[in-house]
C-alpha positions as CSV (number, residue, x, y, z in Angstrom):
1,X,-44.7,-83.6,-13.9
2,X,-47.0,-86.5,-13.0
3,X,-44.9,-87.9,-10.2
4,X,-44.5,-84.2,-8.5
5,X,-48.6,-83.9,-8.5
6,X,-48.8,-87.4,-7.3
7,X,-46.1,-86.8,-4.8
8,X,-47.4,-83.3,-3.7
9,X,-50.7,-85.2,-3.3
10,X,-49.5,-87.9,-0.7
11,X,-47.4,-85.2,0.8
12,X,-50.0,-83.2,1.5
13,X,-52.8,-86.4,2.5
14,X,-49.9,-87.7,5.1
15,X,-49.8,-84.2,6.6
16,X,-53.3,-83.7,7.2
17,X,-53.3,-87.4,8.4
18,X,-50.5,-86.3,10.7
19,X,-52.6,-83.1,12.0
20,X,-55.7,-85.1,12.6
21,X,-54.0,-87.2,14.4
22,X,-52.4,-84.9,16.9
23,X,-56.0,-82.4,17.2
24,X,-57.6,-86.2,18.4
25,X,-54.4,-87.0,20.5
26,X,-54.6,-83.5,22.3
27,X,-58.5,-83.8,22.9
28,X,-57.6,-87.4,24.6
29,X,-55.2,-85.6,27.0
30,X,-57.6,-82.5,27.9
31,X,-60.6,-85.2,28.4
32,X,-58.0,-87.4,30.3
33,X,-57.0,-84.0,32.5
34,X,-60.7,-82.6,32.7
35,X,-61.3,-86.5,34.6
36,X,-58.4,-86.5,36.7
37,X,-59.4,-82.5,38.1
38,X,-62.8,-83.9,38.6
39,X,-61.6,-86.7,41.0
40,X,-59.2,-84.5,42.4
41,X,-61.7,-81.9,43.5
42,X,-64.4,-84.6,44.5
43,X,-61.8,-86.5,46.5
44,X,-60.6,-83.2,48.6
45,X,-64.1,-82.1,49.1
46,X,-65.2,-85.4,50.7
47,X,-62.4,-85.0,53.0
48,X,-63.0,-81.3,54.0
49,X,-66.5,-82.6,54.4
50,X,-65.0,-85.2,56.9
51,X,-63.2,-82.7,58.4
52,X,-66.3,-80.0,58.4
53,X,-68.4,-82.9,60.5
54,X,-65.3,-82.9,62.5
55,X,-65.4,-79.2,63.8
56,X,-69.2,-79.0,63.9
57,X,-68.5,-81.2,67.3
58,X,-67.1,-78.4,68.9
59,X,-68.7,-75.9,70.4
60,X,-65.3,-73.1,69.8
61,X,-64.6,-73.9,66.8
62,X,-61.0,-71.7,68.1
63,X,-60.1,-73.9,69.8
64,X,-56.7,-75.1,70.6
65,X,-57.4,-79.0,71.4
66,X,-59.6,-79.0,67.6
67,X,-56.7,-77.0,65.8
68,X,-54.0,-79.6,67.2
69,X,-56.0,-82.0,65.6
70,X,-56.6,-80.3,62.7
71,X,-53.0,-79.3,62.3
72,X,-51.7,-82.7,61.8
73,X,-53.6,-82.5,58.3
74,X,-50.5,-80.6,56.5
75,X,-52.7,-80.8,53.2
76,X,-55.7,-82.2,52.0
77,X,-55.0,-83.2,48.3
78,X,-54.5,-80.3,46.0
79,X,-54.7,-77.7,49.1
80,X,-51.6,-77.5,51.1
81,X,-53.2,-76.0,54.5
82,X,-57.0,-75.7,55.5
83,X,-58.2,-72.8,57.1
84,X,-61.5,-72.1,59.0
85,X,-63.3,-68.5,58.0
86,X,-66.0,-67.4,60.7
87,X,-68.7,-65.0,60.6
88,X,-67.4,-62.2,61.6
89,X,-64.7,-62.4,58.9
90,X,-61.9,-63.7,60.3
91,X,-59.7,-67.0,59.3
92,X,-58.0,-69.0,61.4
93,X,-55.0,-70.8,59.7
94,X,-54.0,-74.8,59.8
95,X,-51.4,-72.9,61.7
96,X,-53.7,-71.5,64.3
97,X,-53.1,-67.7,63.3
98,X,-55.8,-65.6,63.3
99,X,-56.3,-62.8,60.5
100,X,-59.2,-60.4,59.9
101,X,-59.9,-60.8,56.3
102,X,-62.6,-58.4,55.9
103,X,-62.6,-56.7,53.0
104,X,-61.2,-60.0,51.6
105,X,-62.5,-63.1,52.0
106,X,-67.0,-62.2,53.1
107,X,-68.3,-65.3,55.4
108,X,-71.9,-63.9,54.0
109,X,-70.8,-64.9,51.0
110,X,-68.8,-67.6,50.8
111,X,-72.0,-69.3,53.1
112,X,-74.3,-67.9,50.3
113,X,-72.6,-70.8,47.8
114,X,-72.6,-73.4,50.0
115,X,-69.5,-75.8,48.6
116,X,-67.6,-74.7,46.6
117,X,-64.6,-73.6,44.6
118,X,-63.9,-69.9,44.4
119,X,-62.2,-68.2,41.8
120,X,-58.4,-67.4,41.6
121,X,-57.5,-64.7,44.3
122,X,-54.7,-63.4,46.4
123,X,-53.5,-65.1,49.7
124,X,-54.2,-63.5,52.6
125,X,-50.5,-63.8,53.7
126,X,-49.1,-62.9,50.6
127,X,-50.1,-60.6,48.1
128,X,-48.4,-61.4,45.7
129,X,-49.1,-65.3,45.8
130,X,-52.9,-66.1,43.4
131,X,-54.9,-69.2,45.4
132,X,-58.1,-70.7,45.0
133,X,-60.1,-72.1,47.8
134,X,-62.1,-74.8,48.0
135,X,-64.8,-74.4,50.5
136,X,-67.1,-76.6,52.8
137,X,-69.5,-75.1,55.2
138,X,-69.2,-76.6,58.5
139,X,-73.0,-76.7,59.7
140,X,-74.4,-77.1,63.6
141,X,-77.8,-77.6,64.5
142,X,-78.9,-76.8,60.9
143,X,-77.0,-73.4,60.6
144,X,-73.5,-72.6,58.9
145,X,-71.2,-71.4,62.0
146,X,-68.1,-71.6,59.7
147,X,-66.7,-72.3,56.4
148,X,-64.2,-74.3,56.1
149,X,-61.7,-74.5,53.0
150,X,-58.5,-75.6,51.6
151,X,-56.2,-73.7,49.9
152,X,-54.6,-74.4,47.0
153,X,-51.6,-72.5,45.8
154,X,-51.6,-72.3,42.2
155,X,-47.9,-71.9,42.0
156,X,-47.8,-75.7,43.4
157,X,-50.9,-76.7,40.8
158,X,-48.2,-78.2,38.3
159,X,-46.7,-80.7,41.0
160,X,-50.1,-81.7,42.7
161,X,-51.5,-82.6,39.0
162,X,-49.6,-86.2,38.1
163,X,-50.3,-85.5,34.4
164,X,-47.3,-85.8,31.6
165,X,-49.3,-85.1,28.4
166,X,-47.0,-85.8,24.8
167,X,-43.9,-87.7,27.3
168,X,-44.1,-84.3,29.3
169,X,-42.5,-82.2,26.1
170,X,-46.2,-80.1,26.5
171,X,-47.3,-77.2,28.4
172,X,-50.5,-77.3,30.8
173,X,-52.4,-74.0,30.7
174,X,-55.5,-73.7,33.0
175,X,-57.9,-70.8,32.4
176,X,-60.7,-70.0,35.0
177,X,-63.8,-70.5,33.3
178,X,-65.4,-67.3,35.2
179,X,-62.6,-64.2,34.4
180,X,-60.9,-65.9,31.4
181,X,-57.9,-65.4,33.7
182,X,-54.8,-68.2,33.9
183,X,-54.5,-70.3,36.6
C-alpha cells in the first residue's frame, strides 16, 4: 500500500511536470507568432509606404502609366494585390478595375485612421471571401488624396505565416481582437 501512494505520487508530480511543461512551450510559440506578425505587418507597411510616396508623384492617381507600374507588384508580403481607394469611394484594383465601393469600404473613414489595419471584412469581388486591409494614406501637398492598402486574403493567411508550432501537428487560430471574430 506504500509503493501504490508513492507511485501515485510520482505519477501524478511527472504529469503536472509534463503539463507545465507544454502551457510554457505553447506560450513560447504564441510569443514567437505575436513577433513574427509584428515584423510581418511592419515590413508590408513600410513598403506600401514606399509605394504611397510613389503615387503621391502623380497628379492622376488613375493613371494608366502609375498602375503599369504598380501592377508589377503582384503582392506586397502578406497582401496579395494592393488597391488604391479614392475619395469619392471608389477602388481601383492592382488590376486596374475600377469599382464603386460605397456603402463598403468610406475614404472618410479609412483617412480618419491614418495607417492602419482594418478589421476582417468581405472582398469587394467576392462576398463570400473575409479580407483584411492594411492601409497607408497616400498624402500630396499635406492632404490625403488616396488611401492606399493591401489586401490580405485570410483564406491564404496559413501559407503567408512560415510558422510550424509542435513539428506542425498544431492548429493556428487567430481571433480579431476588436469583434472576437476568427480570422
Amino acid at each position: 500500500s506504500v509503493m501504490i501512494i508513492i507511485l501515485t505520487f510520482f505519477v501524478r508530480f511527472i504529469t503536472d511536470m509534463e503539463e507545465e511543461y507544454s502551457f510554457v512551450s505553447l506560450c513560447e510559440e504564441v510569443d514567437d507568432l505575436s513577433q513574427d506578425m509584428q515584423i510581418y505587418a511592419k515590413n508590408d507597411r513600410e513598403q506600401l509606404e514606399i509605394l504611397s510616396t510613389l503615387i503621391s508623384g502623380y497628379d492622376d492617381p488613375a493613371s494608366p502609366e502609375l498602375w503599369r507600374l504598380l501592377s508589377s507588384y503582384d503582392s506586397i508580403g502578406m497582401a496579395s494585390d494592393i488597391a488604391l481607394l479614392l475619395p469619392d469611394n471608389t477602388v481601383i484594383t492592382g488590376s486596374g478595375q475600377r469599382i464603386d465601393a460605397e456603402g463598403k469600404i468610406s475614404f472618410e473613414k479609412e483617412s480618419a485612421l491614418g495607417a492602419h489595419i482594418s478589421n476582417r471584412e468581405t472582398s469587394l469581388t467576392d462576398e463570400e471571401e473575409y479580407v483584411v486591409r492594411h492601409y497607408v494614406p497616400v498624402i500630396k501637398d499635406g492632404v490625403t488624396t488616396a488611401m492606399l492598402y493591401g489586401v490580405i486574403e485570410l483564406k491564404r493567411l496559413p501559407e503567408e505565416i512560415k510558422a510550424n508550432p509542435y513539428g506542425g501537428k498544431s492548429a493556428i487560430y487567430m481571433i480579431e481582437g476588436n469583434s472576437g471574430d476568427f480570422l
